[in-house]
TORPA-4810 file (N, C-alpha, C, O; in nm, 3 decimals):
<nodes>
NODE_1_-1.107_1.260_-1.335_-1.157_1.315_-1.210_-1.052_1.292_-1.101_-1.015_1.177_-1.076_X
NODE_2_-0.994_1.424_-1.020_-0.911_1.393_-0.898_-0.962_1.314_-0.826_-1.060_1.251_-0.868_X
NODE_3_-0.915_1.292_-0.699_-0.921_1.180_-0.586_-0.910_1.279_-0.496_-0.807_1.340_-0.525_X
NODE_4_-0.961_1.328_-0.401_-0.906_1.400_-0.249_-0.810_1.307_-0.158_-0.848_1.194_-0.126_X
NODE_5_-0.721_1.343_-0.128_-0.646_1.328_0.000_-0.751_1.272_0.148_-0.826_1.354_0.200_X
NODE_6_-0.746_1.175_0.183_-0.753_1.185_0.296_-0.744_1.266_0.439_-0.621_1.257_0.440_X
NODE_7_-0.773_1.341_0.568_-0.661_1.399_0.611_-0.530_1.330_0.710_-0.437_1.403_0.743_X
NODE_8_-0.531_1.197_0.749_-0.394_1.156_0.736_-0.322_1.170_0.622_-0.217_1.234_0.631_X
NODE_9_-0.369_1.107_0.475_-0.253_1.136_0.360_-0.198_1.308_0.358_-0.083_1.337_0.324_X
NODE_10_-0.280_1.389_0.392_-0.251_1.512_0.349_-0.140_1.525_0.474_-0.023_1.562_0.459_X
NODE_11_-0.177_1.502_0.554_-0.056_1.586_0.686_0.066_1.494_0.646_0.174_1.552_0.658_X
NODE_12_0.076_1.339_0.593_0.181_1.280_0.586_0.250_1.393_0.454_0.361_1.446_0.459_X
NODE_13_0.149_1.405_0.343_0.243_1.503_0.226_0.286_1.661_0.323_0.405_1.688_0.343_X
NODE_14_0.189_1.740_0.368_0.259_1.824_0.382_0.358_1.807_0.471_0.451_1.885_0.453_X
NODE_15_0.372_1.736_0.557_0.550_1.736_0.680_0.640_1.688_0.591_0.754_1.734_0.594_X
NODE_16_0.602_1.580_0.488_0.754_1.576_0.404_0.855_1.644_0.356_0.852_1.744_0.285_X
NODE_17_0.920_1.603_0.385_1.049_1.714_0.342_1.192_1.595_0.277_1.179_1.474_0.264_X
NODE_18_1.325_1.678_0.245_1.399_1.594_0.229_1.496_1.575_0.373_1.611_1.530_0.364_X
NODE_19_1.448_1.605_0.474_1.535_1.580_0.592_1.415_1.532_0.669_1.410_1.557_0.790_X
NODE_20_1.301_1.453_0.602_1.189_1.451_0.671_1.106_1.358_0.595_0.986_1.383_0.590_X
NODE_21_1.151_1.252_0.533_1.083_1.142_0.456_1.009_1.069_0.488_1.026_1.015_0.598_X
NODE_22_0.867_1.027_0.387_0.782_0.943_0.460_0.807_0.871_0.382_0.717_0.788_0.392_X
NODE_23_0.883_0.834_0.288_0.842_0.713_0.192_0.784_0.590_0.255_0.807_0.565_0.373_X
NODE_24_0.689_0.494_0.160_0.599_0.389_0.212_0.710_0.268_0.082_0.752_0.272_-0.033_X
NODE_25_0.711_0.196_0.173_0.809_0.036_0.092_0.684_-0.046_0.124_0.570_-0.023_0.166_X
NODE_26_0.765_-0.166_0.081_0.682_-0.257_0.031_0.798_-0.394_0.009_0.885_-0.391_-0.077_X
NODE_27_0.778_-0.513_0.107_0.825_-0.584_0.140_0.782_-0.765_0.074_0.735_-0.852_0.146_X
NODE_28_0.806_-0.778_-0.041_0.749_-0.935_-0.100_0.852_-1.058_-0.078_0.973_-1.068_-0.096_X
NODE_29_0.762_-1.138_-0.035_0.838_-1.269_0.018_0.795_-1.367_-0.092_0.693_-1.431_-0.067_X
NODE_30_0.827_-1.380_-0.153_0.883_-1.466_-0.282_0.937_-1.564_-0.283_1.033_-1.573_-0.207_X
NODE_31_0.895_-1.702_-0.381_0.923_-1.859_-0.312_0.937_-1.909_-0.491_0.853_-1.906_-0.581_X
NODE_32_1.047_-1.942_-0.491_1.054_-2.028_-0.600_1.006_-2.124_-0.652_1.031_-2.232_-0.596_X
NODE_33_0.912_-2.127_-0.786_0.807_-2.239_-0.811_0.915_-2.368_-0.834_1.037_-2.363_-0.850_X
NODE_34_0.838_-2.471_-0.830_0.879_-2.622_-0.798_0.948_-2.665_-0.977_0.875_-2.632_-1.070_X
NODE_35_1.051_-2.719_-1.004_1.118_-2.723_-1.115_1.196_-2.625_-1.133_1.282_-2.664_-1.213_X
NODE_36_1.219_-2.495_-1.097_1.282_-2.386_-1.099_1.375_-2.382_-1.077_1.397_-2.431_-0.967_X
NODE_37_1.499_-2.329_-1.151_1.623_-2.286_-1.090_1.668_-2.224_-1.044_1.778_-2.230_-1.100_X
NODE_38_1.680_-2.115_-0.934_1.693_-2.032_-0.872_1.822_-1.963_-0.912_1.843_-1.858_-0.852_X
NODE_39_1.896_-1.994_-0.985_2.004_-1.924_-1.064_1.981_-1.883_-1.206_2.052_-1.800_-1.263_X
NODE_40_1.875_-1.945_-1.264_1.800_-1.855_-1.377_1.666_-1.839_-1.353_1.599_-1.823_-1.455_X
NODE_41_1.598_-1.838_-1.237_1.476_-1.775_-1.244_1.474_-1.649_-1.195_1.403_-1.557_-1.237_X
NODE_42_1.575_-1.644_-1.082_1.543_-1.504_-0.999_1.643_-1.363_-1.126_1.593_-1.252_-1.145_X
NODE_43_1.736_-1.392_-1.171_1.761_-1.293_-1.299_1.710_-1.292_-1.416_1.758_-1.226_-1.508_X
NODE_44_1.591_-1.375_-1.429_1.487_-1.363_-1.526_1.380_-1.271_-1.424_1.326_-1.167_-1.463_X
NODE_45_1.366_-1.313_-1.325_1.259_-1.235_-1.276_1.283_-1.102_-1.276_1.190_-1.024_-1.298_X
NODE_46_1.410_-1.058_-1.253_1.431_-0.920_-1.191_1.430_-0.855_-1.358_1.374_-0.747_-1.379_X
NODE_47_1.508_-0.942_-1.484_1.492_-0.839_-1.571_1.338_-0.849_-1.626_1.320_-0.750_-1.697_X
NODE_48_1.243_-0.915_-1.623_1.079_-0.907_-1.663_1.057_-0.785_-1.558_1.019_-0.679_-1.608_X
NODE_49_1.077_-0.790_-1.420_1.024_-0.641_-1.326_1.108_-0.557_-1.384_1.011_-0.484_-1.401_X
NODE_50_1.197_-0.496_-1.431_1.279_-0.428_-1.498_1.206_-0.366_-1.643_1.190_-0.249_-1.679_X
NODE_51_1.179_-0.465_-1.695_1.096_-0.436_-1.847_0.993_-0.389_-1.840_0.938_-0.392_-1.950_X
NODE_52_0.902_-0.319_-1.723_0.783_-0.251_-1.756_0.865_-0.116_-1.762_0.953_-0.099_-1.677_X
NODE_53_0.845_-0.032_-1.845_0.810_0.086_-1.866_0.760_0.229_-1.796_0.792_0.339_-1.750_X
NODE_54_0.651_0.132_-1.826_0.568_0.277_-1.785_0.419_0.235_-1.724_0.326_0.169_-1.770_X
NODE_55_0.438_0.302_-1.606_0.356_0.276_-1.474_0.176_0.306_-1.539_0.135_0.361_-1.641_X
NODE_56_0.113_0.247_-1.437_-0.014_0.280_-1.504_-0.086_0.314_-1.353_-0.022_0.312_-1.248_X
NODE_57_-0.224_0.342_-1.362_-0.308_0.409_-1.258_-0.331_0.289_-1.130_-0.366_0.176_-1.164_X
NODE_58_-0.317_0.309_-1.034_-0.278_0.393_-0.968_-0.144_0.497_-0.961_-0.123_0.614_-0.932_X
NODE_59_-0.077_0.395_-1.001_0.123_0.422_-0.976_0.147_0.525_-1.067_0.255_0.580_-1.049_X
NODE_60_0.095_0.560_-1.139_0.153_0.720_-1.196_0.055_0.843_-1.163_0.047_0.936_-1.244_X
NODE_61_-0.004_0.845_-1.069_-0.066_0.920_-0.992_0.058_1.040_-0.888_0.153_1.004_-0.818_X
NODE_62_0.022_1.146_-0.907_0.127_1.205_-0.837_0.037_1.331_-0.730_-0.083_1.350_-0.750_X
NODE_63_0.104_1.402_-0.630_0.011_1.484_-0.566_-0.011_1.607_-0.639_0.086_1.656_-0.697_X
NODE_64_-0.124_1.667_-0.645_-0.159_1.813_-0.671_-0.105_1.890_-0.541_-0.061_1.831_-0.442_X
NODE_65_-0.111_2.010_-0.550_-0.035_2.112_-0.509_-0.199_2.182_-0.485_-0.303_2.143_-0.537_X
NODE_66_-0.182_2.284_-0.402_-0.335_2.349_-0.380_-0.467_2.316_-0.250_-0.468_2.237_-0.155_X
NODE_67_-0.543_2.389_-0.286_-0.683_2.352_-0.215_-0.791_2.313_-0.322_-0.826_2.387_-0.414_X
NODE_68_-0.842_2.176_-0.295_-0.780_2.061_-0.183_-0.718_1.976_-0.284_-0.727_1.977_-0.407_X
NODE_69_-0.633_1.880_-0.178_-0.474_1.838_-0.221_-0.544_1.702_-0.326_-0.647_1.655_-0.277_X
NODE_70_-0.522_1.671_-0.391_-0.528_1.555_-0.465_-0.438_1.470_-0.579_-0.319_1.499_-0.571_X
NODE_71_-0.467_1.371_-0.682_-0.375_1.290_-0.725_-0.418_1.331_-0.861_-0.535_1.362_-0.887_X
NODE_72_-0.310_1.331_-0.956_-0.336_1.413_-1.090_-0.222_1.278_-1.164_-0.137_1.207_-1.108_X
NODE_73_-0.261_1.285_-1.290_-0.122_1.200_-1.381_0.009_1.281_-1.382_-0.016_1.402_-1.380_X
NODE_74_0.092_1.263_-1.383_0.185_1.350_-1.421_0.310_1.334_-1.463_0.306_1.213_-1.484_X
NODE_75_0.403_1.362_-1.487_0.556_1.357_-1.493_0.610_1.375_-1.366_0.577_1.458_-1.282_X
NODE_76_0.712_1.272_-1.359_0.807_1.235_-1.186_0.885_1.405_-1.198_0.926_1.472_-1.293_X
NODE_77_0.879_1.419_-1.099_0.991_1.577_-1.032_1.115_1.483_-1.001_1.130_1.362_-0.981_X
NODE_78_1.202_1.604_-1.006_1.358_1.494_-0.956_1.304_1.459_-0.841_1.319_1.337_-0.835_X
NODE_79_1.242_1.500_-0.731_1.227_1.417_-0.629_1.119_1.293_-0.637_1.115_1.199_-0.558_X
NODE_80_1.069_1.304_-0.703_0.981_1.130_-0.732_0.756_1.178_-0.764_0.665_1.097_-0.778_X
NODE_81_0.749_1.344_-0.762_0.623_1.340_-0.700_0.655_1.515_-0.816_0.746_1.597_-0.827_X
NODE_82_0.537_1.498_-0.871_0.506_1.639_-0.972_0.454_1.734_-0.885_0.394_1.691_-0.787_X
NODE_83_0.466_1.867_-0.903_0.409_1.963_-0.844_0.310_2.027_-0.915_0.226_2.089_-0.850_X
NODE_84_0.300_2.026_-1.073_0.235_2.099_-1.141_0.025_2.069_-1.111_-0.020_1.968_-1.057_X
NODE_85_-0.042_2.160_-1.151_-0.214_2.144_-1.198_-0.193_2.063_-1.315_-0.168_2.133_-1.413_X
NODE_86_-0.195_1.924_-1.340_-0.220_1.875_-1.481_-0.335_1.773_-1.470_-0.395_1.758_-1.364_X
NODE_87_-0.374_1.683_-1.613_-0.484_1.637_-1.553_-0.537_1.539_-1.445_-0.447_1.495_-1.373_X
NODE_88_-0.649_1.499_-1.420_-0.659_1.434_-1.309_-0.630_1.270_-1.348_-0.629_1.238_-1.467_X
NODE_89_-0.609_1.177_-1.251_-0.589_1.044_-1.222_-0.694_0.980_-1.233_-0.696_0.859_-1.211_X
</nodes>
């Protein structure tokens, strides 16, 4: 079953553009556990975040295209976001 858009989410998708980006980041402040080495934990950490694969629901949710706008599974577009009707999220 789709999800509807909000109408803030929808006006943020439709003004996007590539001279016109909304991307949303995401900022983690991260503290090294106690015994840790910080010269082999943090390149263990990054290759374990490295080793997932393949995203799961929410995060492989992409926008539908149409009336009304919603979040479908899909395959990434070169730009990061599917355009196709496929199934829902």
């Amino acid at each position: 079953m789709a999800k509807t858009l909000s109408f803030l989410d929808k006006s943020f998708w439709i003004t996007e553009s590539d001279e016109n980006p909304k991307h949303v980041a995401c900022l983690q402040l991260l503290a090294i556990p106690k015994g840790a080495k910080s010269t082999e934990y943090v390149p263990q950490l990054f290759q374990e975040i490295r080793s997932f694969a393949r995203a799961t629901s929410p995060f492989n949710c992409a926008v539908k295209t149409g009336i009304p706008c919603g979040f479908f599974a899909g395959k990434k577009a070169q730009h990061g976001l599917s355009r196709s009707n496929s199934s829902s999220c």
